[in-house]
N, C-alpha and C positions, 0 to 999 in steps of 0.2 A: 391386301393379299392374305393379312392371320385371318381377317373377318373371313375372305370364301375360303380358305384351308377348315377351321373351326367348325363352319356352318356345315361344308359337306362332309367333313366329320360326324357332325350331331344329326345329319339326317339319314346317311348311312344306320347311324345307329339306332333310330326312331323307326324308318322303317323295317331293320329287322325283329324292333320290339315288337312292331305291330305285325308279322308275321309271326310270334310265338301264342302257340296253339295254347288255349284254354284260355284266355285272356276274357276279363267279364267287360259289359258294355261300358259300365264308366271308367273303366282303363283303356280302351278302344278311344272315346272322345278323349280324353286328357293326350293320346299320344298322336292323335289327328292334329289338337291343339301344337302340340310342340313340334309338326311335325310342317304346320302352315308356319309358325313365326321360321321355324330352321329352311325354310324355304323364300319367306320374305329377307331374310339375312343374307342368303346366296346370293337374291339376282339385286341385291343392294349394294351390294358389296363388289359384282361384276359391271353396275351401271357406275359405280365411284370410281373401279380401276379406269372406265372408260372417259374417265373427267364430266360425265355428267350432272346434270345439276336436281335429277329426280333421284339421283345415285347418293346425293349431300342431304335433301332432304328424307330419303326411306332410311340412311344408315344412322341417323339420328335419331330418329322412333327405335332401330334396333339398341343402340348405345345406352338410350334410354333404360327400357326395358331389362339392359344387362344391368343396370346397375343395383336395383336393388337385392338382399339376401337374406330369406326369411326359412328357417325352421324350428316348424313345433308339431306337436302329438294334434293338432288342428291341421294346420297346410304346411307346405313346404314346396321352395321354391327357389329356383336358380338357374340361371342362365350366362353362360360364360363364351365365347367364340372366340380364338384365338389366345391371347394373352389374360390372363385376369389376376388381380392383385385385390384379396377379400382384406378388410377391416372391417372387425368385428366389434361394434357396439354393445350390446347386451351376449350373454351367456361367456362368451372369450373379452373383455372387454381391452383392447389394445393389439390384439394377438393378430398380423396378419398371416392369410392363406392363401399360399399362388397356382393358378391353372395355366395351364398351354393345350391347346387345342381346342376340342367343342364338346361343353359340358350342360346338360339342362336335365332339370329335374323340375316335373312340378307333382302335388300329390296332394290328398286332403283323407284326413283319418285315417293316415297309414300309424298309429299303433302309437304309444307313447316315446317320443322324443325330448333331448332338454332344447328347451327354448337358445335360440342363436338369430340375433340380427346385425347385420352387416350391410356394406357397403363396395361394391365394385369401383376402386380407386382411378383404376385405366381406364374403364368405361367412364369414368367422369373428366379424367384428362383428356380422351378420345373426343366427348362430346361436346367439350366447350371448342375444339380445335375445331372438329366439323362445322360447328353454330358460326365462328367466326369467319372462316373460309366461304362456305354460304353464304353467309352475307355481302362478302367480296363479291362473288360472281351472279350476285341477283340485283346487286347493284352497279357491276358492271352490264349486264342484258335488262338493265331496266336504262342504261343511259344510249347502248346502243339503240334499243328497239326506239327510244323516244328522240334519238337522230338520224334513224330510219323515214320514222313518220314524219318529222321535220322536214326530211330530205322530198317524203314523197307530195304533203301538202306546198311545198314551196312552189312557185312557180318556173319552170325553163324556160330557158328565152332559145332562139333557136340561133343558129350560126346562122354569121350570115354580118350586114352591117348593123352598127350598134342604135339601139333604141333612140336615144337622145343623145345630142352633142351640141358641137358649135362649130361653122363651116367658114371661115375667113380669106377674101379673093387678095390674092399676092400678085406683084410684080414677079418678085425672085423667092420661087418658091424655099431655094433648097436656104438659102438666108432666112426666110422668116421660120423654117421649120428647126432648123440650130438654132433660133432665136429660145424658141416655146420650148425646145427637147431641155437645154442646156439648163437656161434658168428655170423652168417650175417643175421640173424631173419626169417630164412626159418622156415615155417610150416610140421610139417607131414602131408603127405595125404594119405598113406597108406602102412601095414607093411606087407612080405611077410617072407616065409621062408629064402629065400636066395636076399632078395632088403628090403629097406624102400626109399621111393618114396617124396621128398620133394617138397614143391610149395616155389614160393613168387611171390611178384608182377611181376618180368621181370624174371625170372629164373624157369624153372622145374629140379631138380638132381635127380637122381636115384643112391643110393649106390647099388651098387649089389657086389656080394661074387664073389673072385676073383678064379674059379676052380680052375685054374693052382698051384697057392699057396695056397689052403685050409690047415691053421692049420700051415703055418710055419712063424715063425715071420720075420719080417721088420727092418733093421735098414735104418734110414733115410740119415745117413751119408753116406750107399753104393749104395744111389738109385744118378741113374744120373740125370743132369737137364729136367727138363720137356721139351719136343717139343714142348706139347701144355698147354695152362694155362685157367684155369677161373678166371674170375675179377669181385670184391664185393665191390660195392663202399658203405661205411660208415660215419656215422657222423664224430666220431672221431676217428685216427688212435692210438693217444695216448689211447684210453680208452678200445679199441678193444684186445691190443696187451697183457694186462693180461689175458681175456677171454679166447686167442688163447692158450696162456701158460698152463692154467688153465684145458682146455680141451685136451691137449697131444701135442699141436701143437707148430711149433717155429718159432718165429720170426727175419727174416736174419737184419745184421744189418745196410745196403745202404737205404739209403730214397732219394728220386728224388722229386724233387719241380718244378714243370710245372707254367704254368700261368692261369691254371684252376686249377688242381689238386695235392696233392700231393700222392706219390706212395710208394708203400714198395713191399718185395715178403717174403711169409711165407708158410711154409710147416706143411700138416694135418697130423693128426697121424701115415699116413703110407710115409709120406718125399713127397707129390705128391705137386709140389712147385704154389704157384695162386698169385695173383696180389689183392692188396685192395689199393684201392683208396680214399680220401679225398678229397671230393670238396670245391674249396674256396667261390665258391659263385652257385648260384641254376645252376640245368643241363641246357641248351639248345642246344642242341643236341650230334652229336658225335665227342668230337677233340679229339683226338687221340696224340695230342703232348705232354704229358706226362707219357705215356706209360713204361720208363724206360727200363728197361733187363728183 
């Protein structure tokens, strides 16, 4: 807010210099000069009020530019917008000088002067703040924009049924689906007459009613080994294997110890025999060498 107070301060004033009659050409350009930087400072300073990020970068060229303070019987030079706190190097050496509001002077062979160089201390406090803050917000829209594009080269899958799964025919449906919800933490997703539909993170199951056998029971001891298996990796094998119990299902009693994993093979309530797994340390990808039988 001092920066646009300051700025249309010093252009107020800039341009009334440059309506004062008799002014020769090279004072003409010199207050044209100071007349575009007090103008670059305004709408720098209105894009910063407005949290912009062209607002962080232009009011830093201006900051900049405040900071240095030079006059001699050669140039002279100063620029101040709102706040300014001078330290003086050569000519005052310690001596500081404060401004409020909007101060610019620049000038070359305006007449003998004592040498004085300085430092705008706020514009340097000002500027290292903006530098830092900028870079917050170029590296927040550089992490958006580049999970923007993430988002838009990724592929959609469309609603609707899921891409890949595993589809297992039940006696009793609503048992083998409490079977698979309970122990490997699959969710219902939806219940039909003859299916309940389960998700998880890697897996979609679909129990569905087995026509062939509606209404005759199963013993698991005359069902042959499975051809095909599904596999449920778990925290813990020990803590699962009452669960299994617990829910109709049994647990055989070989355990295989990989150098990732360990393995078991248990059968759901209808003897349909799957693979759970123990890993000893987090996934990274697929090893396959403790698979077992």
């Amino acid at each position: 807010m001092l920066q646009i107070i300051g700025s249309s301060a010093a252009t107020a004033a800039v341009m009334g210099a440059l309506m004062t009659p008799g002014a020769n050409i090279a004072s003409l350009v010199i207050f044209l000069v100071m007349l575009a930087f007090c103008l670059f400072t305004l709408f720098a300073g209105l894009w910063l009020w407005n949290g912009e990020l062209r607002g962080y970068r232009r009011i830093a060229i201006a900051l900049a530019l405040q900071i240095p303070i030079l006059q001699s019987s050669i140039m002279s030079y100063k620029f101040s917008f709102g706040i300014g706190m001078t330290l003086y190097l050569a000519g005052r050496p310690g001596k500081l000088h404060y401004d409020l509001g909007g101060f610019g002077q620049m000038a070359f062979f305006s007449g003998e002067k004592p040498v004085l160089v300085g430092i705008n201390l706020v514009a340097i406090a000002a500027l290292a703040w903006i530098l830092r803050r900028q870079h917050q917000l170029e590296t927040r829209e550089f992490k958006e924009r580049l999970a923007s594009d993430s988002s838009e080269r990724a592929p959609t899958r469309k609603a609707g049924p899921a891409r890949s799964g595993a589809l297992i025919y039940a006696s009793n449906v609503e048992t083998m689906a409490r079977f698979y919800e309970h122990c490997f933490g699959l969710t219902v997703a939806r219940k039909a007459a003859d299916r309940v539909i389960l998700s998880g993170d890697d897996l979609q199951l679909v129990i569905h009613k087995r026509p062939e056998l509606e209404g005759q029971p199963v013993d698991p001891n005359t069902m042959p080994p499975s051809s095909i298996k599904l596999f449920f990796s778990v925290d813990s094998i020990d803590a699962v294997q009452s669960l299994i119990e617990q829910q109709g299902g049994q647990v055989l009693p070989q355990r295989w110890s990989g150098p990732l994993f360990d393995t078991i093979n248990v059968l759901d309530p209808e003897g349909n025999m799957q693979h759970v797994r123990e890993f000893h340390a987090p996934v990274s990808g697929d090893a396959d060498s403790s698979l077992g039988n």
